[in-house]
N, C-alpha and C positions, 0 to 999 in steps of 0.2 A: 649328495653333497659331501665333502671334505669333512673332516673334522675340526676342520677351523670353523669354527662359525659368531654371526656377532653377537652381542648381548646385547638384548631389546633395549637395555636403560640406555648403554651408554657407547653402541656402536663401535666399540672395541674387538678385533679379533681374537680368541682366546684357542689353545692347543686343548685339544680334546683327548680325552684315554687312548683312542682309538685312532687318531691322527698318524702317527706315522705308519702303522699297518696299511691305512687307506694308499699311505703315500707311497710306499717300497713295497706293499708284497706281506708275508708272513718270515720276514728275512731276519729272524734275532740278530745277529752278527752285522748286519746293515744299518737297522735299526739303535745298535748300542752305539757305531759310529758315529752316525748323525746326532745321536745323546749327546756323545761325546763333544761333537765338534761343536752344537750348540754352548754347550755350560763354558767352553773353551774360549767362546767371540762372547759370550752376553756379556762382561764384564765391562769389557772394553769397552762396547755400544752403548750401556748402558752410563757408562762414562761420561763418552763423546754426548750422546744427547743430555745428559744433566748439563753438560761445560757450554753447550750452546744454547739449551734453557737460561741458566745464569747471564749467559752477556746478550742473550735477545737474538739469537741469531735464528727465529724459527723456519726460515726456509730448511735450515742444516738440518733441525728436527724432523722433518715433513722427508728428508729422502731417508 
């Protein structure tokens, strides 16, 4: 199994140590990428889902 796995409590997927290794390989330079490109979109998503939590839009939440 992935390194994503859920948490018994509360059925959330969570990124694991070992996660992206699983996912690319032992590829550092591939890996710092994808770091990178996450920390680069969370912000934004992170955003967008608070701004459709606030006006109730949670189908928008849900994709």
């Amino acid at each position: 199994m992935l390194g994503i796995r859920l948490c018994q409590a509360r059925q959330h997927p969570s990124w694991g140590v070992f996660t992206s290794a699983e996912l690319v390989g032992d590829n550092q330079s591939l890996q710092e990428s994808l770091a990178k490109k996450f920390f680069r979109n969370a912000k934004a998503q992170v955003t967008a889902i608070v701004l459709a939590v606030d006006i109730g839009d949670l189908a928008a939440v849900a994709d």
